[in-house]
MILUM-852661 format. One record per residue (C-alpha): residue in three letters; x, y, z. Coordinates in steps of 0.02 Angstrom, whole numbers, padded with zeros to 5 digits, always signed. Layout:
MILUM-852661
ALAXYZ...
END
This chain:
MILUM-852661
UNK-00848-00573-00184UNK-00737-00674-00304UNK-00622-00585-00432UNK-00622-00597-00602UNK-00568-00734-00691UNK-00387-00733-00800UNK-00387-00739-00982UNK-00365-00906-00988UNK-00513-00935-00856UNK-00370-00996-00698UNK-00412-00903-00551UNK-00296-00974-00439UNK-00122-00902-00426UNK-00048-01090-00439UNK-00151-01147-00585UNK-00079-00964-00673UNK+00093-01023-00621UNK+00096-01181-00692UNK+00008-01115-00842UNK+00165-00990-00842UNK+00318-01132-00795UNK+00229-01238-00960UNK+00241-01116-01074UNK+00391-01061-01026UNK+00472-01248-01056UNK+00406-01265-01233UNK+00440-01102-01280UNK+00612-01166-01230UNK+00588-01323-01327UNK+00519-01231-01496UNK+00667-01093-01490UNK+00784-01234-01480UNK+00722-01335-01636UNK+00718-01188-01736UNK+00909-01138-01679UNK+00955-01326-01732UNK+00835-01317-01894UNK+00938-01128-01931UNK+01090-01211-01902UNK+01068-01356-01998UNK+01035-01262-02147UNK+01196-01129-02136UNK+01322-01319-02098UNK+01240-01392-02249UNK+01351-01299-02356UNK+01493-01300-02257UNK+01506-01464-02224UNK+01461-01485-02408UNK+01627-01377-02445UNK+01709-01472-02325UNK+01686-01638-02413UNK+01712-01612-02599UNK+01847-01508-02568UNK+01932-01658-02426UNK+01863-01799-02561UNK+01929-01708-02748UNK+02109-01668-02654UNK+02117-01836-02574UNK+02079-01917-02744UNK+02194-01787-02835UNK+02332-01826-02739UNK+02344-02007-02707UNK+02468-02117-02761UNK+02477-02183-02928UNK+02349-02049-03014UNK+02470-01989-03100UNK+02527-02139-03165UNK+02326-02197-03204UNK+02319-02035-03314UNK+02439-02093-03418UNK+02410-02257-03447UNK+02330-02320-03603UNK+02177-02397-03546UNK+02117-02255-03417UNK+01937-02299-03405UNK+02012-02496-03355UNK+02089-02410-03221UNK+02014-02254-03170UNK+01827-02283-03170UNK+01849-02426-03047UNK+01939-02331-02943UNK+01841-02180-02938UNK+01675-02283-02890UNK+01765-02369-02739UNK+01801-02185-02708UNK+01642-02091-02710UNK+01587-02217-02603UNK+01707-02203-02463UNK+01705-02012-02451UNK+01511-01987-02460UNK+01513-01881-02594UNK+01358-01893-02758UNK+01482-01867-02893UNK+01658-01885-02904UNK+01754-01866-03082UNK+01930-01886-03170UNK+01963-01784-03326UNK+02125-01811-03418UNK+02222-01700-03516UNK+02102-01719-03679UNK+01957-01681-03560UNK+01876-01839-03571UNK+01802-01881-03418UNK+01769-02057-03285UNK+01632-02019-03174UNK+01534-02134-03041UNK+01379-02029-02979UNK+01223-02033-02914UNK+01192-01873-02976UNK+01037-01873-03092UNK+01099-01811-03269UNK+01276-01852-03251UNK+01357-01978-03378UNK+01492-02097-03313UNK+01627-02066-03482UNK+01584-01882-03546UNK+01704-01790-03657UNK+01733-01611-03603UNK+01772-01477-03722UNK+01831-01306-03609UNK+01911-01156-03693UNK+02001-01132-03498UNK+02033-01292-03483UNK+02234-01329-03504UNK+02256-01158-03439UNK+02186-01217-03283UNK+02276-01389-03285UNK+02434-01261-03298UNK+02402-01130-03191UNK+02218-01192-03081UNK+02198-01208-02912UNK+02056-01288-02796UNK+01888-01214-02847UNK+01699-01226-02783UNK+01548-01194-02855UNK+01370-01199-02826UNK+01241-01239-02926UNK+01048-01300-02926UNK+01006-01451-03035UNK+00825-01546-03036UNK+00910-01651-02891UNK+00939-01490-02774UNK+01079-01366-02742UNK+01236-01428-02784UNK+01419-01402-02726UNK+01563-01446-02864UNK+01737-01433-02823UNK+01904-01451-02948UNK+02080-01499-02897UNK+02206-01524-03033UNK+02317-01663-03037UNK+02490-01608-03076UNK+02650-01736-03081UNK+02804-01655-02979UNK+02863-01550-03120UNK+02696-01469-03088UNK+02639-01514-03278UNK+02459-01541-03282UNK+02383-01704-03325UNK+02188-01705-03284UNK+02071-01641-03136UNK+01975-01718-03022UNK+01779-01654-02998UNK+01689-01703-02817UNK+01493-01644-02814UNK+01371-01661-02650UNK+01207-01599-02647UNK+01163-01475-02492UNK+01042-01576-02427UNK+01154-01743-02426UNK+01284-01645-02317UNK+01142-01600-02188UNK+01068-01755-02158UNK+01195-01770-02024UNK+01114-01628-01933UNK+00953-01707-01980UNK+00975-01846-01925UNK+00988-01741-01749UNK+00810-01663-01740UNK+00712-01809-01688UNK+00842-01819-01534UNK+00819-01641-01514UNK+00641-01667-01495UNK+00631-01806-01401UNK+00750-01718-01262UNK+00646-01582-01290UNK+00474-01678-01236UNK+00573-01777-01096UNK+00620-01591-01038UNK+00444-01510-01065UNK+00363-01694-00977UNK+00499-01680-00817UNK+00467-01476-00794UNK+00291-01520-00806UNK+00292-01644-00675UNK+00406-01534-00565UNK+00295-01403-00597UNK+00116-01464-00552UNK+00216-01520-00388UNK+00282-01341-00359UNK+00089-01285-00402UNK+00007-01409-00272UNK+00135-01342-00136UNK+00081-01168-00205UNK-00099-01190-00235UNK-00096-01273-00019UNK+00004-01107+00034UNK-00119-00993-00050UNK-00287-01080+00010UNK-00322-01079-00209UNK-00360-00880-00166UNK-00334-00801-00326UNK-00195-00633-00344UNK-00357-00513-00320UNK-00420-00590-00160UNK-00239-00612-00093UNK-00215-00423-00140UNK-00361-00388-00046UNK-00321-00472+00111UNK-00145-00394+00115UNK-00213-00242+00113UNK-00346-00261+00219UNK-00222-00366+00348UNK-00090-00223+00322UNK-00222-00083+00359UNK-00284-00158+00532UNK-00117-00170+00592UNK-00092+00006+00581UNK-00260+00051+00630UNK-00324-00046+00789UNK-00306+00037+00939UNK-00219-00144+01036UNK-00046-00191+00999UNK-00014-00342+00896UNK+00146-00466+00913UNK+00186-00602+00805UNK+00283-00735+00907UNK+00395-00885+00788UNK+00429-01044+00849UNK+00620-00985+00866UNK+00562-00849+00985UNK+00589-00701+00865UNK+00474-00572+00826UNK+00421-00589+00674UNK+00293-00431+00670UNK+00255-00272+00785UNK+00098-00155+00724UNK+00119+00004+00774UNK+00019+00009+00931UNK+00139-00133+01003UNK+00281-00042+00951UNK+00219+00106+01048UNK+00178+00013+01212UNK+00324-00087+01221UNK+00443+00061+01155UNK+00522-00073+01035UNK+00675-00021+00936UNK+00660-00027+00754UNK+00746-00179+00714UNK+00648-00279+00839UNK+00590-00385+00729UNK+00693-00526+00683UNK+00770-00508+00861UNK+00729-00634+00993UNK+00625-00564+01138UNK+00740-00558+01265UNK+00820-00454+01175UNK+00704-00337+01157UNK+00715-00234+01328UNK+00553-00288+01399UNK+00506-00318+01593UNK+00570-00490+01650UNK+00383-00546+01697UNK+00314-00507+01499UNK+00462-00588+01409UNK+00448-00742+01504UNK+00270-00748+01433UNK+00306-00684+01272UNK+00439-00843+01277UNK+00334-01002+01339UNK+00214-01102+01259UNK+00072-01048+01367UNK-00086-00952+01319UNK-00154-00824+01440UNK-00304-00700+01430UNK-00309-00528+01526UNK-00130-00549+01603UNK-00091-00360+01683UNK+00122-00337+01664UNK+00180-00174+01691UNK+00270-00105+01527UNK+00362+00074+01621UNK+00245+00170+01666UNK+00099+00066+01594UNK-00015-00078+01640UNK-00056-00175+01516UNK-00168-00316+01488UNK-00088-00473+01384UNK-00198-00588+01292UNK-00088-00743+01200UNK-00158-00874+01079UNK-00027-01006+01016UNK-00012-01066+00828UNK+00053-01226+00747UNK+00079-01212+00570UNK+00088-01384+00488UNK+00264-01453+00499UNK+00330-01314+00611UNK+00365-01258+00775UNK+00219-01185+00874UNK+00244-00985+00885UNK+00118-00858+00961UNK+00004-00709+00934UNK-00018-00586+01064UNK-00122-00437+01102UNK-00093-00288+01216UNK-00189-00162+01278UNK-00171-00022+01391UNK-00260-00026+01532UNK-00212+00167+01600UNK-00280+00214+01422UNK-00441+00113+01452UNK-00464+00215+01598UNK-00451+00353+01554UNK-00564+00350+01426UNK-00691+00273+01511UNK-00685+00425+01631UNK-00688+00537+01475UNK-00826+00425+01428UNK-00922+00468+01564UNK-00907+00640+01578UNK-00978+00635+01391UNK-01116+00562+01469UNK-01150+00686+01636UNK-01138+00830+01516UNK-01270+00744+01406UNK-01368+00738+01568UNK-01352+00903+01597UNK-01383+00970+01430UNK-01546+00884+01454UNK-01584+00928+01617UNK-01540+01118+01583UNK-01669+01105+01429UNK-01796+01072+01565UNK-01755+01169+01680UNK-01711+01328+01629UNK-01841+01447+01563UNK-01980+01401+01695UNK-02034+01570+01694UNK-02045+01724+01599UNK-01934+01807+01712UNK-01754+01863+01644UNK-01648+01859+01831UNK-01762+01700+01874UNK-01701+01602+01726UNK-01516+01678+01743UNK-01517+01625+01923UNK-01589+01432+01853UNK-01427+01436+01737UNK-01315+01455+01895UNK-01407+01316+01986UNK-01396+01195+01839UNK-01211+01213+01809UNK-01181+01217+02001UNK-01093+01106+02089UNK-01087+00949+01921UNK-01006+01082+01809UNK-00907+01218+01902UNK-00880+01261+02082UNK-00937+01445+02059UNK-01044+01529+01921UNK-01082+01725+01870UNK-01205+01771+01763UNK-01202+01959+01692UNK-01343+02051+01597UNK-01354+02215+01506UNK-01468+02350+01612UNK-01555+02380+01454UNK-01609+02167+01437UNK-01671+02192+01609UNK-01786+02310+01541UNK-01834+02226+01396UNK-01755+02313+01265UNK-01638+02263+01147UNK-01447+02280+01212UNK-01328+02389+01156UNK-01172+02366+01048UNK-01053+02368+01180UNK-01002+02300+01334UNK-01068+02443+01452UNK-01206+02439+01590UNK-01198+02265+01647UNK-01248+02210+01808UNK-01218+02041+01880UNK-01417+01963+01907UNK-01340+01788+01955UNK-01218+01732+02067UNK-01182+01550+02143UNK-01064+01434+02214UNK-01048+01272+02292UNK-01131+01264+02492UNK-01202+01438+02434UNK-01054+01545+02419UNK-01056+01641+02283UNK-00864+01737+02238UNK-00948+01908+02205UNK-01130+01975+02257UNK-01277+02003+02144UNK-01363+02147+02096UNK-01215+02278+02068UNK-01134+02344+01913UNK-00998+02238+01824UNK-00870+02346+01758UNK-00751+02230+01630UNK-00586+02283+01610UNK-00499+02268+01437UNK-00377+02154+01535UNK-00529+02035+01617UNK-00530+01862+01496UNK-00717+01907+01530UNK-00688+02060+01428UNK-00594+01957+01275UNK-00738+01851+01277UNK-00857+02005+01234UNK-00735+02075+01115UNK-00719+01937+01017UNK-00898+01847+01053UNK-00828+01677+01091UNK-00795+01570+01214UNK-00633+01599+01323UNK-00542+01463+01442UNK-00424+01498+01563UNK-00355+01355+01641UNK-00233+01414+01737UNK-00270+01563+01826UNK-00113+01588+01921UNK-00004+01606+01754UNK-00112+01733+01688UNK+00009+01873+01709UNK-00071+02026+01615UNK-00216+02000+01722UNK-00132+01983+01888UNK-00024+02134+01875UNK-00166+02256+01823UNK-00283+02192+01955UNK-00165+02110+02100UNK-00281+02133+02222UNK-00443+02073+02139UNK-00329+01939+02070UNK-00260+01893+02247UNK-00441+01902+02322UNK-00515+01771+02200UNK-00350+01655+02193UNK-00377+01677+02399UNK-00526+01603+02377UNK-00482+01441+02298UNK-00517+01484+02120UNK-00393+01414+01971UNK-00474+01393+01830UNK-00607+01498+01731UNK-00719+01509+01570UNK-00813+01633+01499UNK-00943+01620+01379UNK-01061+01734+01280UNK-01247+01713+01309UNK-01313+01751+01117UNK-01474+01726+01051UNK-01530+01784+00867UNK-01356+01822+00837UNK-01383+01981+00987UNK-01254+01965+01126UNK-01377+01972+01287UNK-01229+01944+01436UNK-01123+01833+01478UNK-01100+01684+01602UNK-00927+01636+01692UNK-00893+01483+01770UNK-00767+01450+01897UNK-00672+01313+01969UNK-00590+01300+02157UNK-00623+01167+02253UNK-00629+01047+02106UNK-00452+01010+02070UNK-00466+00967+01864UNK-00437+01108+01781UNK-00551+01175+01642UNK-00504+01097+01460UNK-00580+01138+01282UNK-00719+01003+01289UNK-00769+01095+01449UNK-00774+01251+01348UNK-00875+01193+01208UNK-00975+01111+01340UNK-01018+01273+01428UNK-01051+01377+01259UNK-01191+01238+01221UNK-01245+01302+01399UNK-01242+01456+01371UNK-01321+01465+01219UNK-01478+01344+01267UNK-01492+01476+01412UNK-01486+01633+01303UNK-01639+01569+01225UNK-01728+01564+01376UNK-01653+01758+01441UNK-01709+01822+01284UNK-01868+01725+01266UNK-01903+01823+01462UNK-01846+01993+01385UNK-01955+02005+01252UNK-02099+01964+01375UNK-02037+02093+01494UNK-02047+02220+01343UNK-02225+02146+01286UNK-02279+02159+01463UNK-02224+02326+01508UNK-02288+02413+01337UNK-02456+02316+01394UNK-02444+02394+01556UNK-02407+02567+01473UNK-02555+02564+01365UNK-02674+02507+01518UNK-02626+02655+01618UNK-02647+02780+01470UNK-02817+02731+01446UNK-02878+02755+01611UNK-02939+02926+01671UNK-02833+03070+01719UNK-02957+03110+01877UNK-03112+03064+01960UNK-03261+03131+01902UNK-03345+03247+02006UNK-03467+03162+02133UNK-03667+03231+02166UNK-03734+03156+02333UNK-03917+03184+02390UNK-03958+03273+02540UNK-04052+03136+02664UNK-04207+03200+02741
END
C-alpha cells in the first residue's frame, strides 16, 4: 500500500530533499539581492553626502580661488574652471557665487542656468559667519543633494561660496552597477548547489530504495517491533567484527552486557567455539554451541553491502526451550485425548458409583498415580445434596497396578485442615504440589500424613464435582510414583475432569430418584393381601 503523495506530488524522500536544498539556495539568492537592493538605496545618500561635500570643499579651497573671485573678468576664469571641475569629481552641478551673489555654474542638472544672479537676504551673513551645509531636495530630475562651502581668504573675510549638487540616484549607480554581479554569483551558486544537490539526492534516492518517509516509517516500525517480539535471538555482525545490533532475545541467551554493541565479539564474553563463528566468514545452519547452561542452535547468513566489507546475520535459538515446549506441547495434546476419551467413556450407565468408579479409571494411570472419588450419602440416594460437607462416603477408589491409598465404601470425614476440605469450602479447585511442606496438615494429622507420604504420595489436587451449580462430591487425585509434581495447568486440567464427570453423577442421580419414586408407586398400587381362595371339593 503506497502512501500519500507530498504537496508538491514527490513521494520519494530524495526528490523532497532536493526540492528542500533548491529552495533553500534561492531563497538564499533572493534575500541577498534584496539586502544589496536595501543597501543600495540607504549608500545612495551617503555617498551622495560624501561627494558634494569632498567636491564643494575641494573646489572651495584650492589654490588661487581666492584670487579668481577677485579678479575682474570672473566668468573668463571661473566658469572654465568649474566645468573641468564638475567633471573630475562626478558631481551634476557644481557652482561659484561671488560676493554680489552672482553665480558660474557647469551642470547637468535640468533647470539650472550656467551665470544666475542670486539675491539671499542670509547671504553675506553666511559668507561671514557660514559653515559647510547640505540639503536635500526633489527636482523633476530626482532627489537632490546640495552642499555650500564658503570661500574665505586667510583673514577669514568672505568672498563667494561654492555649491556641489548630485542626484541620489547618480551616487548609487555604483552599487548598481553591482546587482547584475550579484545575480549572476547568485545563479552560479543556485546552478553549483543544484548540481551538488541532485548528486546528494541520487546517493539518497539509491540508499532509500525511492521508499517514501511513510513506507520507511512503516518498515522501522515494523523492523523495530519484530526484534523485540520473535521468540529467536537476532545478531547483526559488521565487516569490522562489531556488533552492530542485539534484539532482546539474543541479549538474553548470550547474557550480553549493555554496551555490547559497538564492541567486537571477542569481547563480548561468549564460549570460545561461538565467537570463532560469530568471527569468520562462514555461513552455517543448525550449529548446536553451548551458551552456559544452554544449547543453542546457530544459523548464520553473510551480507555484502555494495562497496563494503562482508558482515553477518545470525540467529539463535534455544534448543532446551524447544524442548521443553514440545513436551508441554504434548501434554496439551494427551489431555486433549483424554478429555475426549473421558466424554466417551464416562456416563455408560445410569449408575452413580459405576460412573464415579469410570472417572477413576479414566484419570488412572495417564493423569495421576492414585484417584478418590467422594459422594454425598444423600446423591447416592438420589436426592439433592445438602449444603454442607457432611455424610460423604468415598464410592471410588483407584491407583496404579490396582492399589488404591484408601478403601471404598466407608465414610469420609474432612477435616477443616484436609486441602480436600478448602476445596469444599471454597468450591474450587485446590493443588498441592508439595505435600511434604504442607505443615498445618502434617502436624494435625501426623500419622495419616506419615501413612500416605509412606506410601509414595507427593503431590495432590482436589477438585469439586459440580453440576447445575449443586456441589455433588468431590474427586482427588494423587501423585507417587510419577515424579512431576502437580502444576496449575494440571489443575485446570482436572476441574475440566471433574466437571465433564459431574454431569454424568448427576445425570445417574436423578435417574436413581426417577427410578426409585417409580418403584415406590409400583409397590403402592399393588394389593395389601391375597384375596381369599374358594377351591372345589373333587368327587
Amino acid at each position: 500500500m503506497t502512501g500519500k503523495r507530498s504537496r508538491l506530488g514527490v513521494r520519494s524522500v530524495a526528490g523532497q530533499v532536493l526540492l528542500l536544498e533548491l529552495a533553500i539556495v534561492v531563497l538564499l539568492v533572493v534575500a541577498a539581492v534584496v539586502a544589496l537592493v536595501l543597501q543600495a538605496r540607504r549608500d545612495g545618500l551617503r555617498n551622495a553626502r560624501h561627494r558634494t561635500t569632498a567636491a564643494a570643499e575641494a573646489f572651495a579651497n584650492g589654490p588661487g580661488m581666492v584670487e579668481a573671485l577677485q579678479s575682474p573678468d570672473k566668468a573668463a576664469v571661473l566658469q572654465p574652471s568649474v566645468a573641468a571641475a564638475r567633471g573630475n569629481t562626478g558631481v551634476d552641478s557644481l557652482s561659484v557665487l561671488d560676493a554680489a551673489g552672482t553665480a558660474y555654474t557647469s551642470t547637468v542638472l535640468e533647470g539650472v542656468p550656467t551665470q544666475q544672479a542670486v539675491p539671499a537676504p542670509q547671504f553675506e551673513e553666511f559668507l561671514r559667519s557660514g559653515d559647510t551645509t547640505t540639503y536635500t531636495f526633489s527636482t523633476p530630475g530626482g532627489r537632490v543633494v546640495l552642499t555650500t562651502v564658503p570661500v574665505r581668504d586667510a583673514a577669514g573675510r568672505g568672498w563667494g561660496l561654492v555649491a556641489a549638487a548630485v542626484t541620489v540616484e547618480r551616487a548609487r549607480d555604483s552599487a548598481d552597477q553591482q546587482l547584475p554581479v550579484v545575480l549572476g554569483s547568485g545563479a552560479a551558486a543556485l546552478l553549483l548547489a543544484g548540481g551538488g544537490t541532485a548528486l546528494v539526492t541520487r546517493r539518497l534516492r539509491r540508499q532509500t530504495r525511492g521508499l517514501e518517509p511513510a513506507e520507511m516509517t512503516r518498515m522501522y516500525e515494523h523492523h523495530d517491533a519484530v526484534l523485540h517480539a520473535v521468540r529467536e535471538g537476532v545478531l547483526i555482525v559488521g565487516g569490522d567484527g562489531r556488533l552492530v545490533l542485539a534484539n532482546d532475545e539474543a541479549r538474553r541467551l548470550l547474557d550480553l552486557p549493555s554496551d555490547a554493541e559497538g564492541r567486537r565479539v571477542g569481547e563480548l564474553g561468549l564460549e570460545p567455539e561461538l565467537t570463532n563463528l560469530l568471527a569468520s566468514e562462514r555461513p552455517e545452519t543448525d550449529e548446536v554451541h553451548l551458551s552456559g547452561d544452554r544449547l543453542l542452535a546457530v544459523n548464520k547468513r553473510l551480507t555484502r553491502p555494495p562497496g563494503g566489507l562482508a558482515g553477518s546475520v545470525v540467529t539463535l535459538r534455544d534448543s532446551t526451550e524447544l524442548e521443553r515446549l514440545a513436551g508441554h506441547a504434548e501434554s496439551t495434546r494427551q489431555r486433549l485425548q483424554l478429555l475426549y476419551e473421558a466424554g466417551v467413556r464416562i456416563g455408560t450407565t445410569l449408575d452413580v458409583t459405576r460412573t464415579a468408579e469410570e472417572l477413576a479409571e479414566i484419570a488412572v494411570p495417564k493423569f495421576a498415580d492414585h484417584v478418590a472419588v467422594d459422594l454425598f450419602e444423600q446423591v447416592l440416594r438420589g436426592d439433592e445434596p445438602p449444603g454442607t460437607a457432611d455424610h460423604m462416603r468415598r464410592v471410588a477408589s483407584l491407583g496404579v497396578h490396582g492399589n488404591a491409598p484408601q478403601p471404598t465404601d466407608g465414610p469420609v470425614v474432612l477435616d477443616p485442615a484436609f486441602p480436600q476440605a478448602r476445596t469444599m469450602a471454597n468450591g474450587n479447585a485446590v493443588l498441592v504440589a508439595d505435600l511434604g511442606a504442607d505443615r498445618e496438615w502434617r502436624t494435625q494429622h501426623p500419622v495419616y500424613a506419615e501413612q500416605l507420604l509412606d506410601q509414595g504420595v507427593h503431590t495432590l489436587i482436589a477438585v469439586p464435582l459440580r453440576a447445575r451449580g449443586v456441589v455433588l462430591g468431590l474427586a482427588c487425585f494423587w501423585r507417587g510414583q510419577t515424579p512431576e509434581a502437580f502444576d496449575a495447568d494440571d489443575a485446570a486440567f482436572a476441574e475440566e475432569l471433574g466437571a465433564r464427570a459431574a454431569v454424568s453423577v448427576d445425570n445417574a442421580r436423578r435417574y436413581t430418584r426417577e427410578h426409585t419414586v417409580a418403584v415406590t408407586l409400583q409397590r403402592s398400587l399393588l394389593p395389601r393381601g391375597l384375596p381369599e381362595q374358594h377351591a372345589a371339593t373333587p368327587a
